[in-house]
C-alpha positions as CSV (number, residue, x, y, z in Angstrom):
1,X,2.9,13.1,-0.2
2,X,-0.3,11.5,0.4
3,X,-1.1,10.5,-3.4
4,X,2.4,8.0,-3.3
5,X,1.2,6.1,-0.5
6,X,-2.2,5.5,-2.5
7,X,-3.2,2.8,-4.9
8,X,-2.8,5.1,-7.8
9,X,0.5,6.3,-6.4
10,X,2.0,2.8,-6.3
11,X,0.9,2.1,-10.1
12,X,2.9,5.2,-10.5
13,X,5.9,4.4,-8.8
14,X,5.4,1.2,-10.8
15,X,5.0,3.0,-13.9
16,X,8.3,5.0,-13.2
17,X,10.8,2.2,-12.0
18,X,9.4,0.3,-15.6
19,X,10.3,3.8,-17.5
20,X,13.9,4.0,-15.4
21,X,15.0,0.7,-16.1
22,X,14.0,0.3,-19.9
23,X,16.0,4.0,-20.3
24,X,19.0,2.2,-18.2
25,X,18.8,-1.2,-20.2
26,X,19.1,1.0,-23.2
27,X,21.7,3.1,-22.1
28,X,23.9,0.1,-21.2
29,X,22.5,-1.9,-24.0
30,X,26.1,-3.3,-24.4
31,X,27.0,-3.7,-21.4
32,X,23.6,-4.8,-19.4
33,X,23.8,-8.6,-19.1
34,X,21.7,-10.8,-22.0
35,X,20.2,-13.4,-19.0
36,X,18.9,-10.3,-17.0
37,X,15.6,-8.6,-18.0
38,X,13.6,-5.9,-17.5
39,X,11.1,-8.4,-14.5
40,X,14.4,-9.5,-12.9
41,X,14.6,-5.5,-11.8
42,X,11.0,-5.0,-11.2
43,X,10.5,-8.0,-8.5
44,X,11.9,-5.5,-5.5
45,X,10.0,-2.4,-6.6
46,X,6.7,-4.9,-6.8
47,X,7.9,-5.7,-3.1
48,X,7.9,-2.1,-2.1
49,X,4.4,-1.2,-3.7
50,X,3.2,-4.3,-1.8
51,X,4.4,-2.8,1.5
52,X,3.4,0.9,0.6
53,X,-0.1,-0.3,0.9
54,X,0.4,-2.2,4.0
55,X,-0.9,0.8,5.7
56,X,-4.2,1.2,3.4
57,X,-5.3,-2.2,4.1
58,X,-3.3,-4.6,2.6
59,X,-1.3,-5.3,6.1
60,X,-3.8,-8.6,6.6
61,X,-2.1,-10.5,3.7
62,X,1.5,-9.1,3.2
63,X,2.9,-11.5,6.1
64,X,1.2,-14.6,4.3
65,X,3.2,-13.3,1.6
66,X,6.7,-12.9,2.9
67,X,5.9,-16.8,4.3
68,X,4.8,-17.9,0.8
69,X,7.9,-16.1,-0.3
70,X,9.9,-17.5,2.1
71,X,8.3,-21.8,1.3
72,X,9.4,-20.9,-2.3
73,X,12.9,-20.5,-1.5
74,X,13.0,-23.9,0.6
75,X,11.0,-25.7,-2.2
76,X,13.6,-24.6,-4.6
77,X,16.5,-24.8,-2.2
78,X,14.9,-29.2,-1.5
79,X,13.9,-29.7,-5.6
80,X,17.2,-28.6,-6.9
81,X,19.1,-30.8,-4.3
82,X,16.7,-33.7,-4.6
83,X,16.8,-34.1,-8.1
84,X,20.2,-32.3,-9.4
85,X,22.0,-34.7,-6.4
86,X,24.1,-30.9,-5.9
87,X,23.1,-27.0,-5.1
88,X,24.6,-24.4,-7.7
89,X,24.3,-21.3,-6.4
90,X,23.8,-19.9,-10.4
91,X,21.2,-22.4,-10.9
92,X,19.5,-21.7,-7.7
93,X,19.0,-18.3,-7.6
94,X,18.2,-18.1,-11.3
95,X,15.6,-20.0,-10.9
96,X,14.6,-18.4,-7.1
97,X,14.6,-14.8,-8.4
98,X,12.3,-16.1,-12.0
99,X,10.0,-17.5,-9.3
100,X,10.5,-14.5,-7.3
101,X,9.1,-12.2,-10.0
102,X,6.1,-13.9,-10.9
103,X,5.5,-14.3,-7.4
104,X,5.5,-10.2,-6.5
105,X,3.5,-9.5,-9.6
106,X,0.9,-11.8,-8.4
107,X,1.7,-10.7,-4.9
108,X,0.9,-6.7,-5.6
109,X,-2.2,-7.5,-7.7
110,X,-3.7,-9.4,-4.4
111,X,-2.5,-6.6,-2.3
112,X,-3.6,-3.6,-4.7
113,X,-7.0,-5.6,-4.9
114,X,-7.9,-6.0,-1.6
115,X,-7.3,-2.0,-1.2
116,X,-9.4,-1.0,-3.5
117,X,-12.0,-3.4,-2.4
């Protein structure tokens, strides 16, 4: 139980969601939506590597993290609104959750570095 909650173990359970998803998308390759790709799944599972190594050390940065997250969605929320005049739930949360996963990635590398460190 101990090697999951490590770095390596998170890189594993990485690993494995990316494996489980490709062999879903596949499976469904008909029905699996063209606008949704492989990242758009990833973004929680980079989440819950970031908090599996909460414990090893990376507790000090994983709240500034859920705030950053959090400033994202409000800066989309104001940018849409400001200069589309409306807020479209499709256009919002497109372009939320594509924010979203490049945010995560980023996220676990800074969380996964400074426990190694």
């Amino acid at each position: 139980m101990a090697f999951w909650v490590s770095p390596a173990g998170t890189l594993a359970i990485l690993a494995i969601g990316w494996v489980v998803i490709r062999g879903i998308k596949w499976l469904f390759r008909r029905h699996w939506p063209a606008q949704i790709n492989t990242w758009d799944v990833m973004a929680p599972l980079f989440l819950i590597a970031a908090m599996i190594l909460i414990p090893a050390g990376a507790g000090q940065i994983f709240p500034w993290l859920v705030i950053g997250w959090m400033l994202i969605g409000i800066g989309v929320t104001l940018l849409q609104a400001i200069h589309n005049k409306e807020l479209l739930y499709t256009t919002f949360f497109r372009t939320f959750w594509r924010l979203t996963d490049l945010y995560w990635v980023a996220g676990f590398a800074v969380c996964f570095l400074l426990v190694i460190s």
